[in-house]
C-alpha positions as a Markdown table, in Angstrom:
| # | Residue | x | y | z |
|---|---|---|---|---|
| 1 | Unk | 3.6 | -3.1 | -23.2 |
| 2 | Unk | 4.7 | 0.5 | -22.4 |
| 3 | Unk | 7.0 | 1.1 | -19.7 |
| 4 | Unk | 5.4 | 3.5 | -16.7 |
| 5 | Unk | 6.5 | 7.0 | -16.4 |
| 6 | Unk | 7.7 | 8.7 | -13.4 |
| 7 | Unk | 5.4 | 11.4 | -12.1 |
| 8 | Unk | 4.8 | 14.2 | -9.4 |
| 9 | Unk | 2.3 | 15.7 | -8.1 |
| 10 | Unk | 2.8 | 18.8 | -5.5 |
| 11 | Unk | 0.9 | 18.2 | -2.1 |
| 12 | Unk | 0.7 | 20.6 | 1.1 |
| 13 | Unk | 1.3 | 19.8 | 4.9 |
| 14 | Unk | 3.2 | 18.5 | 6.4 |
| 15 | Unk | 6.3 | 19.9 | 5.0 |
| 16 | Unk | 9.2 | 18.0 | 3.5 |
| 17 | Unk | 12.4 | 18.4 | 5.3 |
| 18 | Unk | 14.0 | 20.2 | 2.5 |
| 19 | Unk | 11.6 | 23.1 | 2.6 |
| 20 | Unk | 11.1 | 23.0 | -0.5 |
| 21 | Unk | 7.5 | 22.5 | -1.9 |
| 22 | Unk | 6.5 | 18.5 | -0.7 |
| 23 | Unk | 6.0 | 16.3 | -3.9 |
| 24 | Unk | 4.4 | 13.0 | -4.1 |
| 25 | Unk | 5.6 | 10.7 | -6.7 |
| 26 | Unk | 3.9 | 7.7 | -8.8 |
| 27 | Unk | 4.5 | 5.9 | -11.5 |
| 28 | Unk | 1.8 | 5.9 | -14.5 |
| 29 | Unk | 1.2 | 3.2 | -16.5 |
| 30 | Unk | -0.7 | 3.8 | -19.7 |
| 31 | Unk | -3.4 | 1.9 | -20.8 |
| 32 | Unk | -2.6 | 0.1 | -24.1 |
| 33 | Unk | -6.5 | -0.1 | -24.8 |
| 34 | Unk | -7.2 | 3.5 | -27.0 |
| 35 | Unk | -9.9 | 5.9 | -24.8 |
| 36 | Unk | -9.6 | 3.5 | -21.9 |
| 37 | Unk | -11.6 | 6.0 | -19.0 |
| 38 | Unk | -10.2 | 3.2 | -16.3 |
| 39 | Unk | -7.9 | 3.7 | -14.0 |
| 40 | Unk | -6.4 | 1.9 | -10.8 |
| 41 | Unk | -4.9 | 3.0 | -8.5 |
| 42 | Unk | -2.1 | 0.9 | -6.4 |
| 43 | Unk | -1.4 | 1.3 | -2.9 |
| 44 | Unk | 1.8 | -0.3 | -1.1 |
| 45 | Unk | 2.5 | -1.6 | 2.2 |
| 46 | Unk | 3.9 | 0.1 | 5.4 |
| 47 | Unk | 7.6 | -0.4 | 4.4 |
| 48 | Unk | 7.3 | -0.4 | 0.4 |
| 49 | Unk | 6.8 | 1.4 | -2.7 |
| 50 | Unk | 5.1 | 1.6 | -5.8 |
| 51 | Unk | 7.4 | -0.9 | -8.2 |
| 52 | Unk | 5.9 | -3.2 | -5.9 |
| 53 | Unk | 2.7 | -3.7 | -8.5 |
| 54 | Unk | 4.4 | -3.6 | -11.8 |
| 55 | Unk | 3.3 | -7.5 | -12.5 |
| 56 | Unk | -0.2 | -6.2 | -11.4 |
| 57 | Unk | -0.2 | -3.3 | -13.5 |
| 58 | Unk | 1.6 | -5.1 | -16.5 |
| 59 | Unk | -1.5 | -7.8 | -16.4 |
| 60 | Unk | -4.0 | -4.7 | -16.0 |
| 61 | Unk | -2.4 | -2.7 | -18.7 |
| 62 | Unk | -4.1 | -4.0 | -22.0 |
| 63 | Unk | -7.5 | -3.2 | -20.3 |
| 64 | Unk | -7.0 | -0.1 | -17.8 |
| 65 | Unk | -3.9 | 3.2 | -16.5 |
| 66 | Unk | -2.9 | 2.2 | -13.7 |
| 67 | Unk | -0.9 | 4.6 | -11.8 |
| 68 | Unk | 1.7 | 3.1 | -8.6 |
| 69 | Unk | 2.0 | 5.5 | -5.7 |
| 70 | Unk | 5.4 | 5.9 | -4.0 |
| 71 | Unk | 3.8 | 7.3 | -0.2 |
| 72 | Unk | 5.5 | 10.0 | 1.4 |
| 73 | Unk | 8.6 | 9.3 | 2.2 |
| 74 | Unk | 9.3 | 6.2 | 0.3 |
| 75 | Unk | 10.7 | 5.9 | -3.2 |
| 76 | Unk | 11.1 | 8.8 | -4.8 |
| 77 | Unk | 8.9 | 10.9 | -2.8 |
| 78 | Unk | 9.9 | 13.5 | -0.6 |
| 79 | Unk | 10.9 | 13.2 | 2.9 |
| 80 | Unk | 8.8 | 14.7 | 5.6 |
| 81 | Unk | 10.3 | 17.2 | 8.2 |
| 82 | Unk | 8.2 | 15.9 | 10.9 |
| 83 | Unk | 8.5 | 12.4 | 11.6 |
| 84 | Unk | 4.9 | 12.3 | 13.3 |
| 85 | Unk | 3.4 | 13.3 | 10.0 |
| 86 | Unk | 4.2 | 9.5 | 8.7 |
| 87 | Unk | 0.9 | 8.4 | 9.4 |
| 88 | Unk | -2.5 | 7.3 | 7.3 |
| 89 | Unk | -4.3 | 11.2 | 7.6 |
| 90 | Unk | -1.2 | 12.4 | 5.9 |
| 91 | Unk | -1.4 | 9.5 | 3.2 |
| 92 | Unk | -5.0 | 10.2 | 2.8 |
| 93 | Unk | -5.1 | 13.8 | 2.0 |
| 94 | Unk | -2.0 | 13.2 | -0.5 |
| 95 | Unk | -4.2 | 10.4 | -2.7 |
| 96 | Unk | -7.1 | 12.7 | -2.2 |
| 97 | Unk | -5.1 | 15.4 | -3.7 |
| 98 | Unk | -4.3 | 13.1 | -6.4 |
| 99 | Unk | -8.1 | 11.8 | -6.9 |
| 100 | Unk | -9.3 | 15.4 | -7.5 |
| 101 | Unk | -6.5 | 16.3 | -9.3 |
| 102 | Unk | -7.1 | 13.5 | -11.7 |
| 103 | Unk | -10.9 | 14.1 | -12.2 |
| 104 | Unk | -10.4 | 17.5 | -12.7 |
| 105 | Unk | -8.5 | 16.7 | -16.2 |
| 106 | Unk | -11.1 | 13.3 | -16.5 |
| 107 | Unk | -14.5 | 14.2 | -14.3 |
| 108 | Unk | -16.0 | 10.7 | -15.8 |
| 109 | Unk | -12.6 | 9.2 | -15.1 |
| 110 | Unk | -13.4 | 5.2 | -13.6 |
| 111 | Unk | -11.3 | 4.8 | -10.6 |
| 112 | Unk | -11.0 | 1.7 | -9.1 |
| 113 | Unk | -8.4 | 1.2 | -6.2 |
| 114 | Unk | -6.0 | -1.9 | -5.3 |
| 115 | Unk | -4.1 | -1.2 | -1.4 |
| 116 | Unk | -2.1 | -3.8 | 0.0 |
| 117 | Unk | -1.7 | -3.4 | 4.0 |
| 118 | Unk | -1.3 | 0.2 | 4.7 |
| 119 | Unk | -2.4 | 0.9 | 1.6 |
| 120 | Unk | -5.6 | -0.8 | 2.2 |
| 121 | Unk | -6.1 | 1.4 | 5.3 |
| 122 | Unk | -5.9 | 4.4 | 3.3 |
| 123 | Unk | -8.4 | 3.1 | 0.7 |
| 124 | Unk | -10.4 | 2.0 | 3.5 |
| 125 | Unk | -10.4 | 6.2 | 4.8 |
| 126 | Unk | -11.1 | 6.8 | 1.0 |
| 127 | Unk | -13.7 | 4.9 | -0.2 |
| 128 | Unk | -15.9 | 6.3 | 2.7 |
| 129 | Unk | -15.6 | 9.4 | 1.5 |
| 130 | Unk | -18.3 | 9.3 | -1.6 |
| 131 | Unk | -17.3 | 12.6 | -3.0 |
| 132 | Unk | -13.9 | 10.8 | -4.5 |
| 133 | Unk | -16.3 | 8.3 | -6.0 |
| 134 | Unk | -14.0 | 5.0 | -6.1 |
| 135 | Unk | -15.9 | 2.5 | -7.9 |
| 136 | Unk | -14.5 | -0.6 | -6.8 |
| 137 | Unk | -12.5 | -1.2 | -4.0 |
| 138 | Unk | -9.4 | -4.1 | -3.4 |
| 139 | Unk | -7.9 | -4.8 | 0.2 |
| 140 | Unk | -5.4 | -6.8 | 0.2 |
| 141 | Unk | -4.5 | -8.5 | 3.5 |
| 142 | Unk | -6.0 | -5.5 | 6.3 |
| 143 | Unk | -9.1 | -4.7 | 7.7 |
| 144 | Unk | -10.1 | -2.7 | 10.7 |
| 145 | Unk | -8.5 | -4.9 | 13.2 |
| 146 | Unk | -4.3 | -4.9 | 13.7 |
| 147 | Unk | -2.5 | -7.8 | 15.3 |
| 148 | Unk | -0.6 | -6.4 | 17.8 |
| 149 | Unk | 1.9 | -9.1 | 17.4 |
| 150 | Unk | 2.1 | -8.5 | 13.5 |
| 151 | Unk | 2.7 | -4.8 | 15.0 |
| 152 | Unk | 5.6 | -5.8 | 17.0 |
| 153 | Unk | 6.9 | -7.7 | 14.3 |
| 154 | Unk | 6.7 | -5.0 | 11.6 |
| 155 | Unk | 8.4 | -2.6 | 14.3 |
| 156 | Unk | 11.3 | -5.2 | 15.0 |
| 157 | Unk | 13.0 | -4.1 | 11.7 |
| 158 | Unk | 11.3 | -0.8 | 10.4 |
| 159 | Unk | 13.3 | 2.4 | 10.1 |
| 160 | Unk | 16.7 | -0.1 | 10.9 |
| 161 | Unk | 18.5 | 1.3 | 8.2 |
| 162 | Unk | 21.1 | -0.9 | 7.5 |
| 163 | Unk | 23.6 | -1.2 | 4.9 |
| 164 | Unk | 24.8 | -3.7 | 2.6 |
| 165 | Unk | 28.3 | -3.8 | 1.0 |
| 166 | Unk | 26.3 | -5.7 | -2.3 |
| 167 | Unk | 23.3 | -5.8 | -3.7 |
| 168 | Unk | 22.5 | -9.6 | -3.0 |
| 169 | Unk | 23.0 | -8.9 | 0.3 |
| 170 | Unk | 20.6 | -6.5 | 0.5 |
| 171 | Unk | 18.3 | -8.7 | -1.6 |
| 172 | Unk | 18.6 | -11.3 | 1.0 |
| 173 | Unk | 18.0 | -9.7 | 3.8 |
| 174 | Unk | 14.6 | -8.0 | 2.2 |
| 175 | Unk | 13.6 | -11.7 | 1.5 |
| 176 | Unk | 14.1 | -12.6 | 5.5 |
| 177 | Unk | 12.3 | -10.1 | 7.1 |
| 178 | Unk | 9.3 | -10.5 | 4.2 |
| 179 | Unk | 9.0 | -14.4 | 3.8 |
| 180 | Unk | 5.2 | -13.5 | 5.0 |
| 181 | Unk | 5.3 | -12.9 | 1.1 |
| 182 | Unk | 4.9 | -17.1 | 0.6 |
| 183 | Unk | 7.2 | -18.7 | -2.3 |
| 184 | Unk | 9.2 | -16.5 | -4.8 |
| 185 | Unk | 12.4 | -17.2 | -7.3 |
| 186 | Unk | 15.4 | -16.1 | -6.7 |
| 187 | Unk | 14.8 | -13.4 | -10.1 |
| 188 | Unk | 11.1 | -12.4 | -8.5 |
| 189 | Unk | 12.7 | -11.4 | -5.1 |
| 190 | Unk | 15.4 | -9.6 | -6.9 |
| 191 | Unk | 12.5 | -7.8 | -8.6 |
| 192 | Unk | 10.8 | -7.0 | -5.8 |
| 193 | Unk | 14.0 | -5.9 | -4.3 |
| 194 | Unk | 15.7 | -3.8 | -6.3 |
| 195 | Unk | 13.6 | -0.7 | -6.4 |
| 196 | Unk | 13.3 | -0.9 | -2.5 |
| 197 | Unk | 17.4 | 0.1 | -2.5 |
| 198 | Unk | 19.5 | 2.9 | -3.1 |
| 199 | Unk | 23.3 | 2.9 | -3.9 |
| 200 | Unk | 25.3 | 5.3 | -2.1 |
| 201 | Unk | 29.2 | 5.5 | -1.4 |
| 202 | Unk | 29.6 | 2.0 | -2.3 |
| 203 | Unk | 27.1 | 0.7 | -0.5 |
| 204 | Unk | 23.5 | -0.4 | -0.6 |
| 205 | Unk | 21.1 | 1.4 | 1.6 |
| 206 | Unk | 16.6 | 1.4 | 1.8 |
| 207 | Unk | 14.9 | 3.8 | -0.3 |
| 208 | Unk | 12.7 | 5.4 | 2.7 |
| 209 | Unk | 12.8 | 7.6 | 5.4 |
| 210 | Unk | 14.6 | 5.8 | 8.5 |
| 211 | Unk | 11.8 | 8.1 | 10.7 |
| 212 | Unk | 8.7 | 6.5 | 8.8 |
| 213 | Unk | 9.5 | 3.9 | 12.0 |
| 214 | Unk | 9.0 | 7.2 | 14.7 |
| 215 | Unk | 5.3 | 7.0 | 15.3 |
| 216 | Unk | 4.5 | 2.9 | 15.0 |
| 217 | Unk | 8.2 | 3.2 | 17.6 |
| 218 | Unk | 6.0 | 5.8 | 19.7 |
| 219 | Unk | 3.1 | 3.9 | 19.8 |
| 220 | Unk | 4.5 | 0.1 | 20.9 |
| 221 | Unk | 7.0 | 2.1 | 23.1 |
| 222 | Unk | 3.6 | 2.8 | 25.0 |
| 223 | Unk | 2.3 | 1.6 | 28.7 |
| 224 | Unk | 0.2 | -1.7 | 27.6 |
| 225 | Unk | -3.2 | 0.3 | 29.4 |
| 226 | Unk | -2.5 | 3.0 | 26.8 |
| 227 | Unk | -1.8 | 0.2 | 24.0 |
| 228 | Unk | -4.8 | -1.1 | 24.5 |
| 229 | Unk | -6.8 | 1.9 | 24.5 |
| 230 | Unk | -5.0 | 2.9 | 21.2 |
| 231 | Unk | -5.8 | -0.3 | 19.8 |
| 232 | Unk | -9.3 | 0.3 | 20.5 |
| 233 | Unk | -10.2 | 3.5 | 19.5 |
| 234 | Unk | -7.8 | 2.6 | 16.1 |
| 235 | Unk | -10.3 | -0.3 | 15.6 |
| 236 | Unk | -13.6 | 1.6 | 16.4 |
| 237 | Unk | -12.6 | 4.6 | 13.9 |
| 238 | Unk | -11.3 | 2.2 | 10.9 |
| 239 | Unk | -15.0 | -0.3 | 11.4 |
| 240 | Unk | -16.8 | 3.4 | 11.3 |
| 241 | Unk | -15.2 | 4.2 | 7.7 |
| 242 | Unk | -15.4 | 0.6 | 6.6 |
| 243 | Unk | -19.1 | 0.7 | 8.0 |
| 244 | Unk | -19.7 | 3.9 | 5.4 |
| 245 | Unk | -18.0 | 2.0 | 2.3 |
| 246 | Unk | -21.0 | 1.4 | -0.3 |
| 247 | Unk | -18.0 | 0.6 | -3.6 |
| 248 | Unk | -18.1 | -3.3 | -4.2 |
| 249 | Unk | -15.0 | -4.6 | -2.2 |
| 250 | Unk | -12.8 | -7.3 | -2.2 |
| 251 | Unk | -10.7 | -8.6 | 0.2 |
| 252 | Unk | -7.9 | -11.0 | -0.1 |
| 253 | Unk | -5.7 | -12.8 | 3.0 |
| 254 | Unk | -2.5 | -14.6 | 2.5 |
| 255 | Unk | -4.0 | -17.4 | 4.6 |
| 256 | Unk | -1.2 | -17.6 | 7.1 |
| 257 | Unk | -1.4 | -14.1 | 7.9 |
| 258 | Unk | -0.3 | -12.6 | 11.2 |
| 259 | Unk | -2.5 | -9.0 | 10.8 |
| 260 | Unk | -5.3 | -10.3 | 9.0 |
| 261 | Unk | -7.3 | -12.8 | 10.9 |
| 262 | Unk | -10.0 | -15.3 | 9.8 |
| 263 | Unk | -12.2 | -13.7 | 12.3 |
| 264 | Unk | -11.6 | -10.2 | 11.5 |
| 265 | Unk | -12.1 | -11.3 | 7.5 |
| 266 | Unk | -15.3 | -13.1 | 8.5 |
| 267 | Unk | -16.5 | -9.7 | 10.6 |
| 268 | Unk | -15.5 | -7.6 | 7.8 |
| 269 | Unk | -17.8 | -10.0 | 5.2 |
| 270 | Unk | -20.7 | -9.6 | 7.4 |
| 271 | Unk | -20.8 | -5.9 | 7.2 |
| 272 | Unk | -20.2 | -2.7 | 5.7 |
| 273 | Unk | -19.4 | -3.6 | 1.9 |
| 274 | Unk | -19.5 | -7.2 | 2.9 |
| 275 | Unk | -16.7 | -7.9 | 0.4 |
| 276 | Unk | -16.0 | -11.5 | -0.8 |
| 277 | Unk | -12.8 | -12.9 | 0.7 |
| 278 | Unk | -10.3 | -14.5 | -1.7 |
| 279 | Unk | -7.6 | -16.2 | 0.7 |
| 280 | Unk | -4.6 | -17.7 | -0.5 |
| 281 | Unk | -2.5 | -20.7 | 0.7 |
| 282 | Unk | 1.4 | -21.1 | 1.9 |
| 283 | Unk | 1.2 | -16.9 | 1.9 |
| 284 | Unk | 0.9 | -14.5 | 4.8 |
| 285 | Unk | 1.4 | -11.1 | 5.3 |
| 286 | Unk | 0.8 | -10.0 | 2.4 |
| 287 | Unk | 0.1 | -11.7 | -1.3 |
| 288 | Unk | 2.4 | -9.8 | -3.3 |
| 289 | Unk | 0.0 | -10.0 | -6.1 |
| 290 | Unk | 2.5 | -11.4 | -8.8 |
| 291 | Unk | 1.3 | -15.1 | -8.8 |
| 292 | Unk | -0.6 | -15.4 | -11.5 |
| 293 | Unk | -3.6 | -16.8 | -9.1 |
| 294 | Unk | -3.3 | -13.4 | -7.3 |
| 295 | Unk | -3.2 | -11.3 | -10.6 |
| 296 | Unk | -6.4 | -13.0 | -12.1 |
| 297 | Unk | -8.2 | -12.4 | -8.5 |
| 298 | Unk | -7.7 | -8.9 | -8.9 |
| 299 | Unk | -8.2 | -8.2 | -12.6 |
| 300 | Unk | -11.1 | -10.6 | -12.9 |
| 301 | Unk | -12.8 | -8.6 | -9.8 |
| 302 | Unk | -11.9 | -4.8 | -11.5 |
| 303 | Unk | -12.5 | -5.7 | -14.9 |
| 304 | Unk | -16.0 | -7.2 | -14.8 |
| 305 | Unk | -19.1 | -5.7 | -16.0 |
């Protein structure tokens, strides 16, 4: 299989904190099928970046492109000059930019998307908008509801930026703050790892933006009246777009998950897309889709007729 390519696509406001023109990068994986006109598009988590699905895109490749977003200010995407910006209307309008970029070299392009946490909320702001024309639709561990817990969690170690005097080290503390991620080898964490660090005067540092933390810090640093409220208005806005999402959906749950509950999964089955729920044991927040049962959820669900 071909290895993916590193790519960047310009995008506008907010601007990146070099003042130079902001770019948005992703890795594109070509599809080893000749005149394949499918493509997915993968999504990471909060905290992540786009390496995160090359055993996804790997299984995916004889069949489909599939092209692995860094989000702003992860990876090898630019910085953003305002830390407020780091939030999903920002990340939206970037893989929109993208979407109509790509169909205006492919206009019968097939575009299927796969978005694990916040990258599930972005597809979730997406997919209702029928004018990008995603055909089929992957959420992996997120819906409309967020655990405040899982919030406070997430928010207990984002935007830390530590330092690690090796790169095991680093490897191992990745692995404690994500063992939500259910069983992995030693060699799969330290490739899940390695593209999350950076080496830099001898040390080992995260690949993001330290301020990507600022506005989930802002909002937990918040009166709990004002929480709440925030909490609710999030909700009613994100069940409004899922509400409007007519693309066949599916939605999988680590099973132990601490943002995605069974209720909120049932809820979510009983309207809008009503997608079918694949949940997987001894996992929680969230499948890192390189078990081979995860893979073959995903692929079998995007690749059928």
């Amino acid at each position: 299989m071909s290895e993916p390519t590193l790519q960047f696509l310009p995008v506008g406001e907010p601007a990146a904190n070099t003042g130079a023109p902001r770019r948005m990068a992703y890795w594109d994986w070509p599809a080893a099928a000749e005149g394949s006109n499918h493509l997915v598009i993968c999504v990471h988590g909060l905290s992540r970046q786009g390496r995160d699905f090359d055993a996804l895109a790997q299984h995916l490749q004889p069949h489909c492109r599939v092209i692995a977003v860094d989000v702003a200010g992860r990876g090898h995407s630019d910085w953003l000059a305002d830390p407020m910006g780091y939030q999903v209307p920002t990340y939206a309008a970037d893989l929109a930019a993208l979407i109509l970029q790509l169909r205006s070299t492919s206009p019968t392009l097939m575009i299927d998307w796969v978005g694990t946490s916040m990258g599930g909320l972005i597809g979730i702001a997406l997919a209702a908008q029928p004018a990008l024309g995603l055909r089929r639709l992957v959420l992996n561990d997120v819906g409309p509801v967020l655990q405040w817990e899982a919030l406070q969690r997430i928010g207990g170690y984002l935007g830390r930026n530590p330092s690690f005097d090796s790169e095991q080290a680093a490897v191992d503390y990745l692995a404690s703050i994500s063992t939500g991620f259910g069983p992995h080898t030693p060699e799969q964490w330290l490739t899940l790892s390695r593209p999350l660090l950076r080496q830099r005067d001898g040390r080992w540092w995260l690949h993001y933006d330290p301020a990507i933390a600022v506005p989930l810090h802002a909002t937990l640093a918040t009166d709990p009246q004002a929480g709440q409220q925030w909490a609710r208005d999030s909700e009613a806005l994100l069940w409004g777009l899922f509400d409007q999402i007519t693309a066949p959906t599916l939605l999988l749950r680590g099973a132990d998950s601490d943002l995605l509950t069974v209720d909120t999964a049932q809820r979510m089955a009983a309207r809008g897309p009503r997608p079918r729920c694949v949940s997987f044991p001894g996992v929680g927040h969230a499948p890192t889709l390189i078990a081979a049962d995860q893979r073959e959820a995903v692929s079998n669900f995007l690749l059928a007729n």
